[in-house]
N, C-alpha and C positions, 0 to 999 in steps of 0.2 A: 466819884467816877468822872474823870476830865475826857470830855470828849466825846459826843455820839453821831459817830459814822456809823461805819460797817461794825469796826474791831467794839466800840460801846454799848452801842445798840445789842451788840451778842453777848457784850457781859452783863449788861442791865438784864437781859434774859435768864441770866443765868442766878441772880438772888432774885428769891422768893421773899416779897414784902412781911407777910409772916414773919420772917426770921429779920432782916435786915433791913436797919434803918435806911434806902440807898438817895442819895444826890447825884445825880447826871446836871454834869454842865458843860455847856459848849458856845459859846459868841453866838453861833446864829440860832436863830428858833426855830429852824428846818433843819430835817434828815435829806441827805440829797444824794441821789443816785448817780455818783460820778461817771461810773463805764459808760454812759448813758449822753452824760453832757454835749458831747461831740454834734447829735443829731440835734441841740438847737441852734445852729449855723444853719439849716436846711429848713429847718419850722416842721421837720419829722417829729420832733418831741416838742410842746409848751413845758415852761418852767413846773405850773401844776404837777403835771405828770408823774416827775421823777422828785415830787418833795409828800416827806409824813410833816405833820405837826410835832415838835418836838414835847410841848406840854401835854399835849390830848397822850400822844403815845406817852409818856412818862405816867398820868396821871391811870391809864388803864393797866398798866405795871403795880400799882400800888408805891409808887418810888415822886420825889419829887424834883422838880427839873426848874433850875436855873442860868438861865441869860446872862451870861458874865466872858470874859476875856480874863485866862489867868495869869495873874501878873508874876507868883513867886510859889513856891512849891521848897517846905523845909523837912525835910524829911527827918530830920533828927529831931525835931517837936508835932509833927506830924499833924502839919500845918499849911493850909493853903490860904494864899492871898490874891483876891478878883480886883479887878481895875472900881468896881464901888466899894473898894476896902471891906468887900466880906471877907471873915475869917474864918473859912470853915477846917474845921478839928475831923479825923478819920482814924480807925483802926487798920485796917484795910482799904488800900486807895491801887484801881485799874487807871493807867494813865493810859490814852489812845487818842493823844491831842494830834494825833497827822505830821505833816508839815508845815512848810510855809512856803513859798512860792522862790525858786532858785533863779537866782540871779545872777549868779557866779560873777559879781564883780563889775558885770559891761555895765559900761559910763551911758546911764541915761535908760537904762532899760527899765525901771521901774517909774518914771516921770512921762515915757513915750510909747512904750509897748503895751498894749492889752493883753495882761493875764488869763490865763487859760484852765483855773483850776474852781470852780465855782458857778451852779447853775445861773446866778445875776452874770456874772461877765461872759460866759458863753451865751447868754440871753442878749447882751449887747454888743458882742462881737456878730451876734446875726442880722440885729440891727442897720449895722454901721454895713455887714456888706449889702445888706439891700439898699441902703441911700446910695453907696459907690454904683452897682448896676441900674441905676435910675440917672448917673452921670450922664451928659453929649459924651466926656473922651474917657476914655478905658481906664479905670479905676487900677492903682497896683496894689496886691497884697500880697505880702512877705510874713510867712510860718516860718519862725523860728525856731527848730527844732525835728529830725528826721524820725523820731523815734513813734511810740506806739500813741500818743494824743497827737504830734505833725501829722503823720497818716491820715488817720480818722476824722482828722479836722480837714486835711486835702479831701477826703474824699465826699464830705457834707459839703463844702465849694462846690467840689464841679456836679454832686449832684443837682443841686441848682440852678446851678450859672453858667455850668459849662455850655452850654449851644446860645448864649445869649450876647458873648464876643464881648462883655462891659466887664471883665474883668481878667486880669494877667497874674496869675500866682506864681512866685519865687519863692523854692521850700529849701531852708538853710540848714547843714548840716555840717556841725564839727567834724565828723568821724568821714571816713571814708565812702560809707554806705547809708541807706535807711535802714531801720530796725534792724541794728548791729546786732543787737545780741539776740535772730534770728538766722536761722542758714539763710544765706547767700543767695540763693535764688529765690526768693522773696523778694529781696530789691531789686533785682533784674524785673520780676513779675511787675511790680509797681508803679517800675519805667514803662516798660512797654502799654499800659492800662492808659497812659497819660499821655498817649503819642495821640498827636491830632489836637490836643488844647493848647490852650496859653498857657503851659505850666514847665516851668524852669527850674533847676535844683545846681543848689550851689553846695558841691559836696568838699571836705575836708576843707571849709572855710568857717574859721569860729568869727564871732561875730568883736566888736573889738568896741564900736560904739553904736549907739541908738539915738538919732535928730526927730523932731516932731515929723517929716515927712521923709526922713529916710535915716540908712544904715550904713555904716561903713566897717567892712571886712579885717581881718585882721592883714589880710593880702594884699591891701590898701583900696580894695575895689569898692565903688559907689554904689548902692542900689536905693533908686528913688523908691520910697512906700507911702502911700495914701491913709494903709492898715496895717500895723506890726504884731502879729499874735505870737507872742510868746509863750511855746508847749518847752521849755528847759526842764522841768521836771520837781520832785518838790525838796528842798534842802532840811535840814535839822532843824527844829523848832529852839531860840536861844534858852526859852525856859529847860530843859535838859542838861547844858551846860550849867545852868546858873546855881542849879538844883545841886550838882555831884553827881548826877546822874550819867554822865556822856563827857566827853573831853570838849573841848571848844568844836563846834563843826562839827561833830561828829552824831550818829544816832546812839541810843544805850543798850549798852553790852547790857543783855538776858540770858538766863540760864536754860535751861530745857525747858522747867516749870514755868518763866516766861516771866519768872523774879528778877527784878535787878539786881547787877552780882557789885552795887555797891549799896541798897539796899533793899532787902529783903521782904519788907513791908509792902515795899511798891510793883505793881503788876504790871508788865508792860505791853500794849500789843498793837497792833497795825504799823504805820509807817514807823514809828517814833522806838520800835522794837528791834534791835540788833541782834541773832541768833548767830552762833560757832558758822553754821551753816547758811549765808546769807538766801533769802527769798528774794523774788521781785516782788515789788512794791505794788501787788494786785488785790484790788476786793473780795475778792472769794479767800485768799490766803488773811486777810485781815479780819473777817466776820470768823473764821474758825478759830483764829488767834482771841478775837473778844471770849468767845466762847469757853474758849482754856482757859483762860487768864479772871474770868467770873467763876467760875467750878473751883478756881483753885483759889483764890479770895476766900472765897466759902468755906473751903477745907482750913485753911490757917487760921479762920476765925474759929473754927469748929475741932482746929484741934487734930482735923485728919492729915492724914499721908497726901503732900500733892504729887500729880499725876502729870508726866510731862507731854508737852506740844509736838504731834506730830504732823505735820503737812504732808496731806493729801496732794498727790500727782494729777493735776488737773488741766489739758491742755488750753491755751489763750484761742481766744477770739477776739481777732480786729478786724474792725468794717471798714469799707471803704465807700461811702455810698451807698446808690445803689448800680455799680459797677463789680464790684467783688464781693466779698467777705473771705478771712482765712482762720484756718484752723491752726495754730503751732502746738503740735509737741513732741518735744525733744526736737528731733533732724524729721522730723514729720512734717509737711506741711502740703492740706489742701485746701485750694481756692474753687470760691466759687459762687455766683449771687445767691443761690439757695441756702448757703451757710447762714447768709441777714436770719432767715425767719429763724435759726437754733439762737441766737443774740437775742434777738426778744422774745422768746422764751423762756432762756434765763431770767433778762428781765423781770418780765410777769413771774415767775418764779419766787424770786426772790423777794421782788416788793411783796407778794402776798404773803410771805415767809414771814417779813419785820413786820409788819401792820400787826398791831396789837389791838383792834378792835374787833368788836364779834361779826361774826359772819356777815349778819345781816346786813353791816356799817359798812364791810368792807366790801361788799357785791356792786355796790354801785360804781365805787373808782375803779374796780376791776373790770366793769361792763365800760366805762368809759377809755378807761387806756385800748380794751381791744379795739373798741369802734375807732379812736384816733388810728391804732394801727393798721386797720383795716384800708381806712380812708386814705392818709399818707402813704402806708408799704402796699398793703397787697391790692389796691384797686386800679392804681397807675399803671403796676405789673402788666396786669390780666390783659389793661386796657394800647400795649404797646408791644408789636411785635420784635420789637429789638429787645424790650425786657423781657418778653420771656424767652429768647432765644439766650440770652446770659442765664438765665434761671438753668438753661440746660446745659449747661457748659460748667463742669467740674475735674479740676485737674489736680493731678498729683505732681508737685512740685520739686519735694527733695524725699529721700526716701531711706538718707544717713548713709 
């Protein structure tokens, strides 16, 4: 099993050690709670928080968990190769390696920009803007990216810093709008939320290159950065191509059963999954997908009928601080600070969901995340009348 996020983690669930010899591997030795990431820019979340141990949870699975970077995947010897030249041999192999961090090309974005996909870099990207707001002259930071991690990362900024005047955000966006592929009036809502900061959007401007303290437009326009966080979003893992699995670039065509339809053997599921029907690239759509994609593993070992993937219609939550939270689904969309508290609830939710230790083990991280959210979300609220005057202000936005 390559890979445990969401999509792994739900197929490791899915073989019983009884029956199946299983391997889970993935580079890092933490499960990390991406949706989540955002809120360490604000110090709303510690890294702790939103990490399981990958061996403890493997080893309470009955399955064992290996620390590797996959270098080669041969599916016609059914064959894997790790960057310590382990060779592991599989009958049944769930690939749910993600992506990797999109770059689309601009010159200097991966030597200058800080990446956005990973609780270390968003752990340092909170960092780096607390040193800028501890500046004498007004630190600049520039988000790359208008979509649903630019948002959420604008909105952990001004939670912070916004009445502190020691920082100026410029949020860059190729397309026309923010959260394009949102109605319409959500980006109108987002402007207007941002009226009164230091906060500037550069819309239908792609970025062209990336300098250690600044950017230039593909429009030719300069924009001085101090901090360039790049939310671009995540591209094809090369292993997929290398494999036959995916055309160069591309993610790998699956069939319903969540098989590769160049081979069979191989299960595919979360970002690195291509369906007829494409999904967004969401955690809750990828912990379901592990979940199929192990169940049916199972069944082709066992000989049974597999059963195909069906995704649940599940509306998004994106936060924005603690200034908004919104609801989308379909042409649906309602905003409002009270939405945060259904966001970490899912959370708590779901971490208690993956945690594969017994109760007992698991009462205490759960007694500690509440207290942290207590303390960060709901105590600041109580304790400021402009917070809870947002807490009571919910609107319906589009309505299709």
């Amino acid at each position: 099993m390559l890979g445990a996020g969401f999509a792994g983690l739900g197929a490791a669930r899915q073989l019983p050690a009884k029956r199946f010899d299983v391997t889970l591997v993935d580079r890092s030795r933490w499960f990390e709670f991406l949706p989540n990431i955002h809120e360490l820019l604000s110090g709303v979340k510690s890294p702790g928080l939103l990490r399981i141990p990958l061996a403890a949870h493997a080893r309470r699975l009955g399955h064992r968990f290996l620390r590797d970077t996959v270098l080669a995947i041969d599916p016609e010897a059914q064959r894997i190769v790790t960057r310590t030249r382990k060779a592991l041999r599989y009958d049944a192999l769930v690939l749910a390696l993600g992506g990797v961090n999109a770059t689309y090309g601009v010159a200097g974005a991966e030597q200058h920009a800080l990446p956005f996909k990973s609780v270390a870099q968003c752990a340092r990207i909170g960092r780096v803007l607390s040193q800028l707001a501890r500046q004498r002259e007004p630190g600049r930071v520039v988000i790359v990216g208008g979509g649903l991690e630019g948002v959420e990362a604008l909105g952990e900024v001004l939670r912070r810093h916004r009445t502190g005047g020691r920082l100026h955000v410029t949020v860059v966006e190729a397309r026309e709008r923010l959260l394009a592929d949102a109605p319409a009036a959500l980006h109108e809502h987002v402007l207007s939320l941002c009226e009164g900061w230091n906060v500037d959007f550069e819309l239908g401007s792609p970025v062209a290159r990336v300098a250690r303290r600044s950017l230039r437009l593909e429009c030719g326009r300069r924009l001085s950065s101090d901090l360039t966080i790049w939310t671009g979003g995540p591209a094809p893992n090369p292993v997929l191509a290398e494999a036959g699995l995916a055309a160069h670039g591309a993610w790998a065509p699956a069939a319903e059963s969540l098989q590769s339809r160049a081979h069979p053997g191989v299960f595919l599921a979360g970002d690195a999954c291509a369906l007829a029907e494409p999904l967004p690239k969401q955690a809750y759509h990828a912990l379901d997908m592990g979940v199929r994609a192990g169940d049916n593993a199972a069944r082709t070992l066992d000989g049974r009928r597999l059963r195909p993937f069906r995704p649940s219609a599940k509306p998004t939550l994106i936060s924005f601080g603690d200034l908004s939270c919104f609801l989308v689904a379909g042409e649906w969309v309602v905003a409002g600070a009270a939405l945060g508290a259904a966001k970490e609830a899912v959370f708590e939710a779901v971490m208690g969901q993956l945690d594969a230790d017994p109760l007992w083990s698991r009462l205490p991280r759960a007694l500690d995340r509440a207290d942290r959210a207590a303390r960060r979300l709901l105590w600041p609220t109580l304790g400021s009348l402009e917070a809870l005057r947002r807490q009571a202000q919910v609107a319906v936005l589009s309505t299709g």
